[in-house]
C-alpha positions in Angstrom: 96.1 186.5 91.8 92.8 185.8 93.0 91.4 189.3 91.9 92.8 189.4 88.5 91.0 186.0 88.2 87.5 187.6 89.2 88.5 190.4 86.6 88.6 187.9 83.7 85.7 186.3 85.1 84.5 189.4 85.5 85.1 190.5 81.6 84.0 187.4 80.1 80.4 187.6 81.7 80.4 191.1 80.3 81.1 189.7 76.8 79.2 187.0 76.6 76.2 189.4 77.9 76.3 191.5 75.2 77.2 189.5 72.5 73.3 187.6 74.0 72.2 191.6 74.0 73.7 192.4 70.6 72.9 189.4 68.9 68.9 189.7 69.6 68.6 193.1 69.3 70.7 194.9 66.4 70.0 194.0 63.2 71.2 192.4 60.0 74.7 191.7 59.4 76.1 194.6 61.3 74.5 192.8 64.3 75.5 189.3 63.6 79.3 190.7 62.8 79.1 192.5 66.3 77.9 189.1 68.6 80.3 187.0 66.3 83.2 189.2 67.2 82.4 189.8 71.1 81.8 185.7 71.0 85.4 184.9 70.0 86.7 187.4 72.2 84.7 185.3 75.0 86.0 182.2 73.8 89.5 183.0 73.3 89.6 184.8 76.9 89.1 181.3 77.9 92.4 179.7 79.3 94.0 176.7 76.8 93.9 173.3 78.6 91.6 170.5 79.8 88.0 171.0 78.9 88.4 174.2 77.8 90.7 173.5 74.9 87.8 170.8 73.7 85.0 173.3 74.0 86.8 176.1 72.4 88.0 174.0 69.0 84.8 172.4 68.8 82.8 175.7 69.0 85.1 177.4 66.6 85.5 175.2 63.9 81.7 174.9 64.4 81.6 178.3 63.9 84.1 178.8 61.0 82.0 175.7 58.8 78.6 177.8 59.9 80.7 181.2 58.3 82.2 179.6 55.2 78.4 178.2 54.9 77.0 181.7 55.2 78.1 183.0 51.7 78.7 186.4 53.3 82.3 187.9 52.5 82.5 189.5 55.8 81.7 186.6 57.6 84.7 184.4 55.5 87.1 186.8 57.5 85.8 185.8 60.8 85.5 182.0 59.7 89.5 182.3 59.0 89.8 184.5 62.5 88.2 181.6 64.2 90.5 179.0 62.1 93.6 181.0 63.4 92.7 181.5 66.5 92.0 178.3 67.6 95.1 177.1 66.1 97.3 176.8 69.8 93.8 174.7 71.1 93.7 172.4 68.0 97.8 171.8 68.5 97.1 171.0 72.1 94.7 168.3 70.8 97.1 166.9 68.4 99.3 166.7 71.4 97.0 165.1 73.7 95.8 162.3 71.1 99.8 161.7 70.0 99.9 161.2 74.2 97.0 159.3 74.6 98.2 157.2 72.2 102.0 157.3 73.9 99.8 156.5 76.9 97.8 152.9 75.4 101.1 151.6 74.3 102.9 152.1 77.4 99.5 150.8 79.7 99.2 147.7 76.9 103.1 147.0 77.9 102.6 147.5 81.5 99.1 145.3 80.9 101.9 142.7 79.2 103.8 143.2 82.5 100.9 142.5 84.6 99.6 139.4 82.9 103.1 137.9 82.9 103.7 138.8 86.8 100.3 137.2 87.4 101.0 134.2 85.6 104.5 133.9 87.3 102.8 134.6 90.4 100.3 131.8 89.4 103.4 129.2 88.8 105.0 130.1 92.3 101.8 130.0 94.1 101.4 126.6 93.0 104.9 125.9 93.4 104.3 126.7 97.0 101.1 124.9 97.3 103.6 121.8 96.0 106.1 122.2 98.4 103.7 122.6 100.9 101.9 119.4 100.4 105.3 117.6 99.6 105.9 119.3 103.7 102.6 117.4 104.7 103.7 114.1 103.4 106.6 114.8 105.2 105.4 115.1 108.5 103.1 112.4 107.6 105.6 110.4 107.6 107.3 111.7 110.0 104.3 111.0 112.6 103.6 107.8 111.3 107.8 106.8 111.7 107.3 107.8 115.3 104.5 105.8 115.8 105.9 102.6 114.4 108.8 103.4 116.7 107.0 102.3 120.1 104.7 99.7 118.3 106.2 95.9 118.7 102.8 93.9 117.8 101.5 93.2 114.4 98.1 93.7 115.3 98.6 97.1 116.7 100.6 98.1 113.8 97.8 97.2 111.6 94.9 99.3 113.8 97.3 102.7 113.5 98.0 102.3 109.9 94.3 102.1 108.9 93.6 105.0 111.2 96.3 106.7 109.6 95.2 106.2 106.1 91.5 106.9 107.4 92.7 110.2 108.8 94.7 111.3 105.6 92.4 110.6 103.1 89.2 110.7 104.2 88.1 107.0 103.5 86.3 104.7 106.7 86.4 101.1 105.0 89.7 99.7 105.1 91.4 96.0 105.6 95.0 95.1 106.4 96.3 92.2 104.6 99.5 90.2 105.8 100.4 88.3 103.0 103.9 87.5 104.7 103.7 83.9 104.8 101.9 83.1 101.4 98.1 83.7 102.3 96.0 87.3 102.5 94.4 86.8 105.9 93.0 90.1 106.8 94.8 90.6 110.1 92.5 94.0 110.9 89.9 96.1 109.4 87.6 99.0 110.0 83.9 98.9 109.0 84.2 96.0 107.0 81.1 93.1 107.4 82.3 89.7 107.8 80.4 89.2 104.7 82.6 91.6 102.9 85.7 89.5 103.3 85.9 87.2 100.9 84.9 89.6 98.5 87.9 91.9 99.4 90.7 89.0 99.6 89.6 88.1 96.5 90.5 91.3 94.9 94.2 91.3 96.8 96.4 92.1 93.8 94.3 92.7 91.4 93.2 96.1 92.0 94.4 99.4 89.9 95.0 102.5 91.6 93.4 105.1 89.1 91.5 108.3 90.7 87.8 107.9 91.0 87.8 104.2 91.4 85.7 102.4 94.2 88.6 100.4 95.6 92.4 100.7 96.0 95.1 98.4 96.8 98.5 100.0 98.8 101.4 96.7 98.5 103.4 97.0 101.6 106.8 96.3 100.0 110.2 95.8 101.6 112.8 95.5 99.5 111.7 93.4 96.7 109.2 91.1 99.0 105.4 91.8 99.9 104.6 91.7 103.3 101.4 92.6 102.7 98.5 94.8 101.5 96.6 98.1 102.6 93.0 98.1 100.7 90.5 100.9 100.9 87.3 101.3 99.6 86.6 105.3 98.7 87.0 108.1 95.4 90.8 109.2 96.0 92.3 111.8 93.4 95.8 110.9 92.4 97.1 113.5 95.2 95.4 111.4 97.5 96.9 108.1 96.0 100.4 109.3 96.1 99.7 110.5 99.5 98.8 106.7 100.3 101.6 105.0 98.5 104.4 106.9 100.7 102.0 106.4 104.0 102.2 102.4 103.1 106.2 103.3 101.9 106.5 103.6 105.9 104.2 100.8 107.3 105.9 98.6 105.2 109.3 99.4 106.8 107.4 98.7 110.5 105.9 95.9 109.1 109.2 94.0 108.4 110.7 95.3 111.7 107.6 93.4 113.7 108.4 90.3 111.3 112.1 90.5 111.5 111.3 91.0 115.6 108.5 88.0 115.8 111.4 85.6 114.6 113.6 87.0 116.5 111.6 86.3 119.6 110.5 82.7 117.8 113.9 81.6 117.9 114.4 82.8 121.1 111.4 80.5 122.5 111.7 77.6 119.8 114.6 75.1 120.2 116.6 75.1 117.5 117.3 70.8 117.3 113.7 70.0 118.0 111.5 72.7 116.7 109.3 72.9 120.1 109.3 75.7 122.4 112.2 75.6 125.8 111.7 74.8 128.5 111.4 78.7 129.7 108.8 80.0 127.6 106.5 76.4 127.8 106.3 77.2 131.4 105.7 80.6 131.1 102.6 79.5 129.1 101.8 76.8 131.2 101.3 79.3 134.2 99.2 81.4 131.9 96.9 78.7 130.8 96.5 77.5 134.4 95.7 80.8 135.4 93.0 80.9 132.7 91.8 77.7 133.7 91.2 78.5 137.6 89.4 81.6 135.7 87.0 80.1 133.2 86.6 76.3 135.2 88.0 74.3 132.6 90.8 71.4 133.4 94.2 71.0 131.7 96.1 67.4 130.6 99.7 67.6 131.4 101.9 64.8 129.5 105.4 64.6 130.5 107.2 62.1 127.5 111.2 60.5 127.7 112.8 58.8 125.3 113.5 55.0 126.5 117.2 53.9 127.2 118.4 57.4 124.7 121.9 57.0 126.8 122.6 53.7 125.4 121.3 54.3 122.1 122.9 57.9 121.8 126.4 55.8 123.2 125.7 53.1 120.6 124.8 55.2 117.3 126.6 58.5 117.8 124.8 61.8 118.7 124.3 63.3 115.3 122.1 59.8 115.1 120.6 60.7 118.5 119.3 64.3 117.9 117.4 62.7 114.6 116.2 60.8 116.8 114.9 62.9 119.3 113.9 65.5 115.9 111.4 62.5 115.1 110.0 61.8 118.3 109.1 65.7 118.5 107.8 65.4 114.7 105.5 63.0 115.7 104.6 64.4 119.0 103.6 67.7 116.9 101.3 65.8 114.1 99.3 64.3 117.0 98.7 67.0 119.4 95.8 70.1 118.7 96.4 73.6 117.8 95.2 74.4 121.2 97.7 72.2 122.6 101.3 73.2 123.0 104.6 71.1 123.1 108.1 71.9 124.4 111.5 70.6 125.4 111.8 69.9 129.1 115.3 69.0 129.0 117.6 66.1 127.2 115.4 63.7 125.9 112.4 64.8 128.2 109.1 66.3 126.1 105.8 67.9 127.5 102.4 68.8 126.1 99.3 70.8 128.4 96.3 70.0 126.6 92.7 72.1 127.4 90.3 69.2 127.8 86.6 69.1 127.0 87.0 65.1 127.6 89.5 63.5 129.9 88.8 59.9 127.7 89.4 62.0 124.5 92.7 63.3 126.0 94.0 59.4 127.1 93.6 58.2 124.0 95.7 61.0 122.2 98.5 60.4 124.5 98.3 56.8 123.8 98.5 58.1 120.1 101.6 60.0 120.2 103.0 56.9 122.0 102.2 54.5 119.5 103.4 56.9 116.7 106.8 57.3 117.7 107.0 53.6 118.4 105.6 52.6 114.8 107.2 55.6 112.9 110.7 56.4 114.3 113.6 54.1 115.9 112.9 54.9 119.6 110.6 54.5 122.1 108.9 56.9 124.4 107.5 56.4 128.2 104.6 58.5 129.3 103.2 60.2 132.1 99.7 61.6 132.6 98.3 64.2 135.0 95.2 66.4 135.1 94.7 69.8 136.4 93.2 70.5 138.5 92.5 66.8 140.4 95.9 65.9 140.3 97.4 69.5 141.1 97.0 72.7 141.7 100.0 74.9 140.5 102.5 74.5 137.6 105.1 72.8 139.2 103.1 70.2 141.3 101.5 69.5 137.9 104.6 68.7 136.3 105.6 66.5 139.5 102.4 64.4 139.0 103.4 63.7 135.4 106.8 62.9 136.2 105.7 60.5 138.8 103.5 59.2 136.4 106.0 58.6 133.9 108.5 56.9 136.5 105.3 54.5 137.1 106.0 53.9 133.2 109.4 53.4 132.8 108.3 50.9 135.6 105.9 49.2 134.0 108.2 48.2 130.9 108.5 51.3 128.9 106.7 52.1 126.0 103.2 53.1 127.1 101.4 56.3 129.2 100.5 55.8 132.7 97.9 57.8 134.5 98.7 59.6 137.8 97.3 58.0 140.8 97.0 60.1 144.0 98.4 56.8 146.1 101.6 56.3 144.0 
């Protein structure tokens, strides 16, 4: 195969030589008819097919126009030689342009086919990217439930759901609202001035949550009550801002469950006739603010209060007229006493109060008070006993021994008035 190839080769070097030699050097027509006929033996030994077929149709009908242009008879002949011959070439043209054109419509339908794949590939991609963000907020949530679980205290609820809403969308001022009880008292916040907050409770709900803003507002709502708000001070999208209401979704739910556990615990602690705290959890207290005292050098007033002759009056009257009346004395013992003071049930008819003092005169004279209230403002009388810590005692229970000896020193002199204790009663 390969030396019937260099034959042809071979053959057509030969004929394209001397139709070069014939065509320069013999003369007139006789020459030109000589190099035109050795030149379409060249071209037509040429093989149909890829370049060749292009070269050969364009180089005879080149030639056949140069012929019929001629005006020689002789030369017409080889114009329709060359028109005939190249006929197979010009054929496999027509049938390469018919496929070429085959060819664009099937590549414009596969194009079609591409777009549309692309733009379906587009839709699931971002489907994906959905589901994967919907997957975040899940496990957002998920962490965040999880947390809540081992948190019991308000405060500390607060602190992890501004870091959590610092974390997830990228913002570092932030306040936490408890609006649970009717006020917006800012229970935490994180790089906020204390000349920021009245600015911010101001804005409590009246904030829009549209993307780009300065300020957002997240309502922690359970059920159909607000327990309270989440504000933020950033440039959220509205990915981030849905992102933020299902984060606040779930610290609302722990919010109520540290509410709904608070009173829980408050009834637990608070006597349910009287409203003041048992016996139980006053004298846990009252060991913790002794222990503080002994700390920090400060004294404590210890008043030890009993209603005067309650037996007979409860015997005379009926006990749904004796617990009013023992709801009254602790009504009044409340409206006189300090928020830094704190009142409980001792037992029956007995009351205390433990009192930080800055001035043991100051502290007399407010027992007196609560004395003089319940005796002007309910149907009972109250005795009195008054100890100091730590000059009368040293410990809880001694302290509470002092008062009750002076109260006996009361009951003593009369009823109806506070005694002092005296180290030689």
């Amino acid at each position: 195969m390969n030396c019937g190839k260099t034959r042809m080769n071979a053959l057509r070097f030969f004929l394209a030589a001397a139709m070069i030699a014939v065509f320069f050097t013999a003369p007139g027509r006789y020459g030109i008819f000589i190099a035109a006929s050795l030149g379409m033996l060249f071209l037509f030994s040429l093989p149909p097919g890829k370049r060749n077929t292009s070269v050969k149709s364009a180089v005879s009908l080149t030639a056949a126009a140069l012929f019929m242009l001629s005006g020689d008879v002789m030369l017409y002949a080889y114009a329709a030689l060359a028109l005939v011959l190249v006929i197979p070439d010009l054929k496999i043209l027509a049938s390469r342009k018919k496929n070429y054109g085959d060819f664009k419509i099937k590549f414009g339908r596969i194009e079609e086919k591409l777009l549309a794949l692309k733009k379906e590939n587009s839709e699931t991609s971002k489907g994906i990217e959905e589901l994967e963000n919907e997957i975040e907020r899940y496990e957002k949530l998920y962490e965040l439930s999880k947390a809540m679980e081992s948190v019991s205290d308000g405060k500390e609820l607060a602190k992890k759901s501004l870091e959590t809403f610092s974390l997830k969308l990228g913002v570092e001022t932030l306040a936490f609202f408890d609006c649970a009880f009717g006020g917006n008292e800012i229970l935490c916040s994180k790089n906020l001035s204390a000349d920021e907050y009245g600015v911010w409770k101001s804005m409590v709900g009246k904030i829009q949550n549209k993307p780009g803003a300065e300020y957002y507002e997240f309502e922690l709502v359970a059920g159909n009550k607000s327990l309270g708000s989440v504000m933020a001070k950033g440039n959220l999208d509205s990915f981030q801002i849905k992102n933020a209401a299902v984060i606040a979704s779930q610290v609302a739910l722990g919010w109520e469950k540290i509410l709904l556990y608070e009173k829980v615990r408050e009834l637990s602690r608070i006597d349910g006739l009287t409203g003041l705290f048992l016996r139980k959890y006053f004298m846990g207290r009252l060991n913790e603010e002794i222990a503080r005292a002994r700390r920090y050098n400060y004294k404590i007033a210890f008043l030890m209060c009993d209603l005067d002759l309650f037996k007979t009056y409860n015997d005379t009257y009926g006990h749904p007229v004796g617990d009013e009346a023992l709801k009254s004395v602790a009504a009044k013992i409340k409206e006189n006493i300090y928020k830094s003071d704190l009142a409980g049930r001792y037992g029956g008819e007995e009351f205390c109060v433990y009192m930080p003092v800055s001035d043991e005169s100051g502290t007399r004279k407010k027992a007196q008070r609560i004395v003089e209230a319940v005796r002007l403002e309910t149907p009972v009388t109250i005795s009195a006993g008054l100890a100091f810590f730590p000059a009368d005692a040293l410990t809880a229970e001694d302290l509470i021994k002092s008062a009750d000896k002076a109260l006996y020193k009361a009951k003593e002199k009369g009823r109806d008035t506070v005694c002092e204790y005296e180290k030689d009663v």
